[in-house]
N, C-alpha and C positions, 0 to 999 in steps of 0.2 A: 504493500500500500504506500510504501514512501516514495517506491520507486514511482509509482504512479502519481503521484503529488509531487512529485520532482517535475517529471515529463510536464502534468499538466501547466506545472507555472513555468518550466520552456516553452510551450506552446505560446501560453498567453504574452509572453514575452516578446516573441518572435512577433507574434500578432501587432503588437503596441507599435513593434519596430516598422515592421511595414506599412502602419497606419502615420507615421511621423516621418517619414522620408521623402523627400519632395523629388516627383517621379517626373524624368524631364523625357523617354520613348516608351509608348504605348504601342497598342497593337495596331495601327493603321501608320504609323512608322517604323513597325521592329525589321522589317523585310528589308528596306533602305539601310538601313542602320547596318541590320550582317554582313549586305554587301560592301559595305566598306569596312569593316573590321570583321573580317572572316574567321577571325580565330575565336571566335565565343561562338562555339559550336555544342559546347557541353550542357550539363543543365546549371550552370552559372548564368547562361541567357535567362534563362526565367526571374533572374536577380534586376536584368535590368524593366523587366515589366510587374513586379510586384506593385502592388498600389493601383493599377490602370484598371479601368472599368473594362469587363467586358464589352464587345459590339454592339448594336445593333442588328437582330436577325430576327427572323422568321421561318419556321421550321415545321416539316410534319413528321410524323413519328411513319416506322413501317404500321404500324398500328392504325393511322388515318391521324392521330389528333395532332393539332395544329398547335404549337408553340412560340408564342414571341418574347423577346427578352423584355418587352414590358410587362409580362406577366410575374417576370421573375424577382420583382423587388422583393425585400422583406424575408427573400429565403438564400437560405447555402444552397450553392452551384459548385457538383460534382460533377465536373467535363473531361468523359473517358474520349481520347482519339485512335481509333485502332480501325485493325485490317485484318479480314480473316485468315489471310494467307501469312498471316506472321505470328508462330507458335504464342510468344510473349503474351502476344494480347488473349492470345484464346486463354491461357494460363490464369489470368487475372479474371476472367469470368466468375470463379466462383466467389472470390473474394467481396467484388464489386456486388453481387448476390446477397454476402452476407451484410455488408452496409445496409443495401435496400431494406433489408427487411430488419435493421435495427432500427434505422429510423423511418420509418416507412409513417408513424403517426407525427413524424415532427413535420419541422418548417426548411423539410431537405429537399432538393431535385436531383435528381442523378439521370444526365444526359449523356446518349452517347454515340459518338459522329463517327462513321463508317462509312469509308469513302468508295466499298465495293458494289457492284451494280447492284441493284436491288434484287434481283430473280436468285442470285447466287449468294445474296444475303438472307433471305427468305427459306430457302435450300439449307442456308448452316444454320439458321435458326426452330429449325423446325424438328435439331436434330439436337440442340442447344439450348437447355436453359438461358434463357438471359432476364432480369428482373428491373433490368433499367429503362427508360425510355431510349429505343436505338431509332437515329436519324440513317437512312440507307442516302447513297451517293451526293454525301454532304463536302464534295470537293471543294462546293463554293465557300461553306460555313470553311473548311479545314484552310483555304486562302486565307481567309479575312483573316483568320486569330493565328495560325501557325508557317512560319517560314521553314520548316525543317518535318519530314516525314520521319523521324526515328521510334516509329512508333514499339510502343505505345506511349501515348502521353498524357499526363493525367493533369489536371487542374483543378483549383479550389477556391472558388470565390465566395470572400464574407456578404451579410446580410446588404449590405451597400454597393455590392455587385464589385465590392474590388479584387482584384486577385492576391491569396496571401499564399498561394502551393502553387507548383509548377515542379512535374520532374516527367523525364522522358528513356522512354527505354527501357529494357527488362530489369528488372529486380532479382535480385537473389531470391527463391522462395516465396516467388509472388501471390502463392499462393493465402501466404500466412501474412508475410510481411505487410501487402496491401490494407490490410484489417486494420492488423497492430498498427501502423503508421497513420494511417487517414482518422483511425475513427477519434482518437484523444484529441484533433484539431478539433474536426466537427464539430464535438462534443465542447468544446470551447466557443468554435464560434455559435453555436443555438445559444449559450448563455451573455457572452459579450455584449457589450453596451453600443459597440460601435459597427 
C-alpha cells in the first residue's frame, strides 16, 4: 500500500507538472516541428506535446455511433492507435479490456483509431474481443494527432482534454504492464481538480 501511495502522488505530481508548463508545439505543429529536428523520434516526442488539447474531430465507431471531440469534455480520453497487422497492439487488447471494464461506470472514454480497412477490421474483430470504442480507417484522425506510425500508441488526456501520457511502441509484458501503468493515472485524473 505504500508502494501504491508513492506511485499515486508521482502521478499527481507529474500531472501538476504538465499542467504548469507553458506548451509552445501542439498537435497541428508536431509534424513540422520533427521534420526539422528528426532526432526526437522516441517517446521523448510526447514530452514536447504534453499540455496540448486534443483536435478537433468527428468520428464513427465500426459500431455506427458517431463521436465528436465536443462531446468529450469533462471526461479522461484513453486514445489507443494500432494496426492489426502488428503483434504489439493485438497484445495490449486484453489489457485495454481490463481498463474498460474498471471504469466502465466512470467519466472515462477509451477510443480507438485503427487505420486498417474496415472489412479486414471487422474480420479481426469478430474473432477478437475488443471492449473499447474502435474507429476503422481512421488514417485521417491518425494524421491530424500523430507524425510517427510506431505503433502502438497510447495516449491520455485529463478532464480538460489536455494530454498528460503519451508512449509509443511495444511494452515489455503489455499485457500486464498496460493495467499497472495507465490505471493509477486514470484513477488520479477522475479525482483531480484540474
Amino acid at each position: 500500500t505504500a508502494m501504491k501511495t508513492a506511485l499515486f502522488f508521482s502521478v499527481g505530481l507529474l500531472c501538476l507538472l504538465v499542467q504548469t508548463s507553458a506548451q509552445q508545439i501542439c498537435f497541428d505543429d508536431i509534424r513540422e516541428y520533427l521534420k526539422s529536428n528528426p532526432t526526437q523520434v522516441g517517446n521523448e516526442f510526447f514530452d514536447l506535446l504534453k499540455g496540448c488539447n486534443y483536435p478537433l474531430f468527428d468520428v464513427k465507431t465500426i459500431d455506427g455511433e458517431v463521436i465528436s471531440s465536443g462531446d468529450l469534455k469533462n471526461k479522461v480520453i484513453v486514445m489507443n492507435f494500432w494496426n492489426i497487422d502488428h503483434k504489439a497492439c493485438v497484445v495490449e487488447i486484453p489489457a485495454f479490456n481490463q481498463l474498460v471494464e474498471k471504469y466502465k461506470d466512470d467519466d472515462v472514454v477509451f477510443l480507438s483509431f485503427n487505420n486498417n480497412p474496415k472489412s479486414a477490421l471487422s474480420k479481426f474483430l469478430s474473432k477478437n474481443q475488443c471492449n473499447f470504442k474502435v474507429i476503422a480507417e481512421s488514417q485521417r484522425i491518425n494524421d491530424l494527432m500523430m507524425p510517427i506510425e510506431d505503433y502502438p500508441i497510447n495516449m491520455i488526456f485529463n478532464r480538460k482534454g489536455k494530454l498528460v501520457y503519451g508512449s509509443k511502441g511495444a511494452m515489455q509484458e503489455a499485457d500486464k504492464t498496460i493495467f499497472e501503468e495507465l490505471s493509477p493515472l486514470i484513477d488520479y485524473l477522475l479525482i483531480a481538480a484540474f
